[in-house]
N, C-alpha and C positions, 0 to 999 in steps of 0.2 A: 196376347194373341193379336196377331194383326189384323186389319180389316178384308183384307182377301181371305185369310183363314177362317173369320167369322163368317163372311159369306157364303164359302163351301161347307161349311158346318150347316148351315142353316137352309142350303139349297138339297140335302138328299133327306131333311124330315118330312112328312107327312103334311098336307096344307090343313090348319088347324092347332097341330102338334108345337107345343111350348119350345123352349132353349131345350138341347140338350146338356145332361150333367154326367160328367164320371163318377161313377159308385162309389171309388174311394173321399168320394167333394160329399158324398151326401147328406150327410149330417148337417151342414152348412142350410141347405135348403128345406128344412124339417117347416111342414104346413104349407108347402110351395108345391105349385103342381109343377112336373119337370116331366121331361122326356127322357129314358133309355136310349140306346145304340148298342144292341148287343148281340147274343145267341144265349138259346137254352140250353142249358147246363142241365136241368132237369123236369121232371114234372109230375104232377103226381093228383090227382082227380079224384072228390069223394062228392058226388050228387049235385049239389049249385053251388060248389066253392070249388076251383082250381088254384094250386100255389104253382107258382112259375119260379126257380130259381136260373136268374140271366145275371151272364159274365159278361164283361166288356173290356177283359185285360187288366183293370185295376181291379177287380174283385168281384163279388158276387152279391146280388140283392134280391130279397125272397119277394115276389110279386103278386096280388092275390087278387084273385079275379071271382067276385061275385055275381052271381048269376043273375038278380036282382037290377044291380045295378048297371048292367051291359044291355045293348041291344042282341035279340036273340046272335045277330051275324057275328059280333065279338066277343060274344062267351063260346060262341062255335069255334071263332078262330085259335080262344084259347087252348080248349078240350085238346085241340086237334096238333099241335106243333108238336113237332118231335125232338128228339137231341140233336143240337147242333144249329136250330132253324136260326137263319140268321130274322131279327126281328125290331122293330121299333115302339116302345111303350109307353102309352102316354098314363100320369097316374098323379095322386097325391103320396109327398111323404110321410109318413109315422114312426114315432118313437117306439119300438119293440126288441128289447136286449134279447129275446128269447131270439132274433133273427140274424143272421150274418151280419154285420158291420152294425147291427143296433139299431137300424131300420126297417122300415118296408113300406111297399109301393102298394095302395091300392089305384088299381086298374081302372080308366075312364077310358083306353081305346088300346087297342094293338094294332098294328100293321106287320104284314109277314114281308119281307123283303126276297129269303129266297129259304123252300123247302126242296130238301134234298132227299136221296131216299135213306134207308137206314144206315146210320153212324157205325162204322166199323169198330168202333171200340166201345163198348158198350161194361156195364156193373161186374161183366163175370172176369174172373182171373184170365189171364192173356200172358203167354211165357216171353221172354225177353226176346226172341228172335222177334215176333209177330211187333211188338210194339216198335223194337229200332226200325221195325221196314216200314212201318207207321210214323213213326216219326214226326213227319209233318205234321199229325192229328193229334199225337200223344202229348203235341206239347199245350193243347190244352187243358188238359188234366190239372186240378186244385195244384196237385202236388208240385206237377212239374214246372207251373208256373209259379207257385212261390220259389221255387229253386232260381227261376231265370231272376227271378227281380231280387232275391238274395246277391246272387252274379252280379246283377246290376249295378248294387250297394260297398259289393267288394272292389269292384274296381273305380267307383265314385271315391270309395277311403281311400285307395290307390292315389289315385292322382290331386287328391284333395291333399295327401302326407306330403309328400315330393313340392306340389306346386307350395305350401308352405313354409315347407324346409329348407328354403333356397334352392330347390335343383331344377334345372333345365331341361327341358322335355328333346332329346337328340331319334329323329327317327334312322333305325339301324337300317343297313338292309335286308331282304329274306334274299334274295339271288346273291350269292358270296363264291369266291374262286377256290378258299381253302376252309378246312375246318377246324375249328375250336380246339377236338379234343380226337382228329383221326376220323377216318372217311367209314370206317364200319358201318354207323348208322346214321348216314345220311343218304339224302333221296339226291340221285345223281340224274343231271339233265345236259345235253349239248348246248349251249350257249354262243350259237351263233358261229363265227369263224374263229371265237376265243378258246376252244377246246372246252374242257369238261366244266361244268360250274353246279354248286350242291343248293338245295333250299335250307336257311340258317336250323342252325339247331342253337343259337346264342349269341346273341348282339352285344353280349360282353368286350370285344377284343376290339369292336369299332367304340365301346363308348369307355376304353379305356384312351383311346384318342380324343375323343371330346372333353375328357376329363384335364386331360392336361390344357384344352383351349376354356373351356370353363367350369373349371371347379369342383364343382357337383352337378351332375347328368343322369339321366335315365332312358330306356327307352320301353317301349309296351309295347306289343304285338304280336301275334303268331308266329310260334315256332315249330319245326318239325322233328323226329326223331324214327331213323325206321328200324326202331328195335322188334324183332321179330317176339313179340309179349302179347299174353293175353290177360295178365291179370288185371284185377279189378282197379290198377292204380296208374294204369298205361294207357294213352293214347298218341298216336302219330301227326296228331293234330293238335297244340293246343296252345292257351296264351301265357305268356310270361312275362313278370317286370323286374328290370334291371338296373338296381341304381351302382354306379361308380364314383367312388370318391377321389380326388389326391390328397397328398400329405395322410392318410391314414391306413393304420395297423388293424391288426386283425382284432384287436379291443376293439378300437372305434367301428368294426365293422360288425360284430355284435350289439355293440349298444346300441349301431342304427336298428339294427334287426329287431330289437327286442323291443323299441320303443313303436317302430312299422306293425309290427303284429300285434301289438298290444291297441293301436290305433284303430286297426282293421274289425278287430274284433267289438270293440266299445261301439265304433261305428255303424256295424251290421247288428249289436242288440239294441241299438239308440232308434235305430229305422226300421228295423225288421222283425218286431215284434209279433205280429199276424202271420207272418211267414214263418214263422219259427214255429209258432204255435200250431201253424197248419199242418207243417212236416213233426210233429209232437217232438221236438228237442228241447232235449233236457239246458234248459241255458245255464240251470245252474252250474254247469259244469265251464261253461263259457267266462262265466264274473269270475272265474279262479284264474283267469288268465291277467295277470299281473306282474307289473315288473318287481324284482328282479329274475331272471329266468336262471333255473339253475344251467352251472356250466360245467358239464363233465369230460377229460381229455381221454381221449380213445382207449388209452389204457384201463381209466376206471372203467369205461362201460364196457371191457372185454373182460375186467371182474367180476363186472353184472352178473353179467352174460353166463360166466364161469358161476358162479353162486348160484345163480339159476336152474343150469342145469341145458341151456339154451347149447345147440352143434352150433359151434364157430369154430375155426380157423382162423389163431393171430395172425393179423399181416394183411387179411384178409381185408375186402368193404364189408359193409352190411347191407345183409337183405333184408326183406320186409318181417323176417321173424324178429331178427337180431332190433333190428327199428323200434319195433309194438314191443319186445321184452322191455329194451333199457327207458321208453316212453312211458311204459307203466309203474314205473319206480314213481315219477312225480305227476303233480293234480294240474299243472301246466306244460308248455312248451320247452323243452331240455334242447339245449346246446351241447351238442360230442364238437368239441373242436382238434387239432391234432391227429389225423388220420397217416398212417403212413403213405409218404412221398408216389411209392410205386404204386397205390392203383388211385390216385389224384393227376388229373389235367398237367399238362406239361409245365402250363403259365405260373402253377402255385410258387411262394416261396417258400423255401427249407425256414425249417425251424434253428435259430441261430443257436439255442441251445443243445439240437437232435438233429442233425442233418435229414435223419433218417423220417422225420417227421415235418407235414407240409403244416404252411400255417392256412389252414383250411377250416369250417365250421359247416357242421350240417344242421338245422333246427328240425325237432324231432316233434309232431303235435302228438298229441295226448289222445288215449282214446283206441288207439290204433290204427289211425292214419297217415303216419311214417312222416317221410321229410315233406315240408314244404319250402324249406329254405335251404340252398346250398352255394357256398362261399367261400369268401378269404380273403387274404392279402396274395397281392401279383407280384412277381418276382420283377426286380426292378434291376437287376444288372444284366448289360447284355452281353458279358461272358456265356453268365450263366445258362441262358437264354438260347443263345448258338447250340453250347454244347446238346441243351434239351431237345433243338430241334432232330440233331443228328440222332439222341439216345432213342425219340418215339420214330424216328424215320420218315420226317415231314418234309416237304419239298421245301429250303429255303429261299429260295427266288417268291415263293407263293406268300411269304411273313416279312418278305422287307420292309416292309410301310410298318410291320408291328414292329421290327427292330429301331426303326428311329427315333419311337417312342424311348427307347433306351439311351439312342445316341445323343439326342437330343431336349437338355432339361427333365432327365429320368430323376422322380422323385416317387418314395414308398407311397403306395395306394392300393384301394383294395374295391370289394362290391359285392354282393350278392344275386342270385336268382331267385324268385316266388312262383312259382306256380299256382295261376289261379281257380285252373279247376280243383286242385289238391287243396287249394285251402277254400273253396267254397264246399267242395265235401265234405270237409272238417267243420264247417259253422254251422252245415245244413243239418248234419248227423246221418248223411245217405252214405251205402255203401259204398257205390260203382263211382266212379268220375265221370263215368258216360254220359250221366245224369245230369251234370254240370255243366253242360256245355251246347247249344241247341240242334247241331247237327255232327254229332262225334264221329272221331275219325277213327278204325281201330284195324287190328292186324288184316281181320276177311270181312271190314265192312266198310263202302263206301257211298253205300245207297242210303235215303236220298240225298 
């Protein structure tokens, strides 16, 4: 920390009041009097002892204020704070496992910073509308904020995989002139004197252009999709990472995949153990994620499927039933690669062996949480390419710059999408994806 950082640290304590420490540092300072900077979390009062439980964003420390040892005015101030009061606590630490993080604070002073009136979300059950409009408040909830610092952890493995692996961090654009995969579901905006321009739904198509200027590329950021969906696995808002290879097939782009999520995962039970345990996930089921992942091609899993007893439609994609059926065959991440050509992206390339079959890959997590990864190899010839654009009915003038890529030093390459609230739902073991994200975006919600 710098010395201006120190100084505003040290300029909003109390005159008197020690260094402050973050809760998650505290064990470090065990027999050292320290200072809090937080809000109550909760409280709870039995005659000359009050226990304070105060959060500060890294976690929570049980604070205990004896009556004995306060002056009457700061065992008053204790009694008295409600949930949420923002507060400053001066105390010594103690070794106590029976406590949050294996600590606790007895209380030498409090300062109340700011009392408000009562906290709108309060111990009792609260149904999903009440809390999204809440939102802002909800995200201090134990739960929700283990989920944010989870998020936090997944996209740290994110960019810690890539930056190690050789790849280049290329940022795509979100304001784009044509789409990916067909204007359906995309959010259409006027762009100036340029005519119509969409917000991206996949920064793939620009970082197959980087790929040929450097190698291996990726880009991370918000993408859109205005699929008119409400289920629990959709939102119109969220983030995705895209790496792009050259010179590689739809092998090498499994193998990146499965070594990426096997990363991600090791990652988030290495650092997020308190979180995990806060949200009670089962991790055991997490250490089964290991490579090699099985790889199943569309056909077998429409055997599954058929075995099972699961309604499909060969020819078909898969929906979220068909997903959780063939997902639950194995104790990890399943790879369907081989979907048929007609309901795959224009860019895929045919299968040299099946015309009829794109070389595509979708990774299935386990559990019941569907795809998080979907991919492939890109069709490298620009015959082929033309004719695709005519077959989906795409404006060609709007893909020239992607045709060059063909014209010019076209070599086989491939890449995939991750979606990160889908796989932080998957690590966390929450249902909704909503959850995942701190201000979701979804069919009929856009407040706050």
């Amino acid at each position: 920390m710098d010395t201006a950082s120190q100084d505003q640290t040290k300029s909003v304590l109390p005159e008197g009041f020690p260094p402050a420490v973050r809760i998650k540092d505290l064990k470090a300072h065990l027999g050292q009097e320290v200072s809090l900077q937080g809000w109550l979390y909760n409280m709870r009062s039995k005659g000359k002892i009050a226990f304070l439980l105060v959060r500060d964003g890294s976690g929570i420390c049980q604070c205990v204020a004896f009556q004995g040892d306060l002056t009457p005015e700061v065992f008053a101030r204790a009694q008295s704070v409600t949930q949420e009061t923002s507060l400053v606590v001066r105390g010594v630490l103690r070794g106590d496992e029976r406590s949050p993080g294996g600590v606790e604070l007895g209380i030498k002073d409090l300062a109340i910073v700011h009392q408000g009136p009562e906290f709108p979300i309060g111990p009792k059950e609260h149904g999903p509308d009440f809390l999204l409009t809440n939102r802002h408040l909800w995200l201090r909830s134990r739960k929700q904020a283990a989920i944010a610092r989870v998020r936090h952890q997944v996209k740290r493995a994110i960019r810690d995989f890539f930056d190690n692996d050789g790849f280049t961090q290329v940022d795509a654009p979100i304001f784009t002139p044509s789409a990916c995969e067909g204007t359906t579901n995309l959010f259409e905006l006027d762009y100036f004197d340029e005519g119509k321009a969409y917000l991206t739904q996949s920064g793939q198509l620009y970082m197959e252009a980087a790929a040929m200027a450097l190698g291996k590329v990726y880009c991370f950021g918000p993408t859109f999709r205005a699929e008119r969906s409400k289920t629990r696995r959709h939102l119109t808002e969220f983030w995705m990472v895209e790496p792009e290879v050259a010179y590689c097939d739809l092998n090498g782009v499994m193998d990146l995949a499965e070594r990426f999520v096997c990363h991600v995962v090791r990652h988030c039970l290495d650092k997020c153990a308190g979180e995990l345990k806060e949200l009670e996930r089962d991790t055991a089921k997490l250490e089964k994620v290991l490579t090699p992942f099985p790889r199943v091609s569309y056909d077998e899993a429409a055997a599954i499927l058929k075995r099972k007893g699961v309604e499909f439609t060969y020819g078909d994609d898969f929906g979220a039933p068909q997903e959780v059926a063939v997902a639950a065959e194995f104790d990890r991440p399943v790879m369907v690669h081989r979907f048929p050509a007609q309901v795959k992206a224009f860019y895929m390339k045919p299968d040299p062996a099946d015309a009829s079959k794109a070389l595509c890959v979708d990774v299935l997590a386990p559990e019941g949480f569907g795809e998080i990864i979907g991919g492939g190899q890109r069709a490298d010839d620009l015959a082929y390419l033309e004719a695709q654009l005519v077959k989906h009915k795409l404006p060609k003038e709007a893909f020239e710059w992607y045709l060059d890529l063909r014209r010019y030093g076209s070599v086989p390459h491939g890449g995939f999408g991750l979606g990160v609230e889908r796989t932080t739902a998957w690590i966390c073991g929450v249902e909704h994806i909503r959850e995942t994200i701190a201000f979701p975006r979804m069919l009929y919600r856009i407040y706050p």
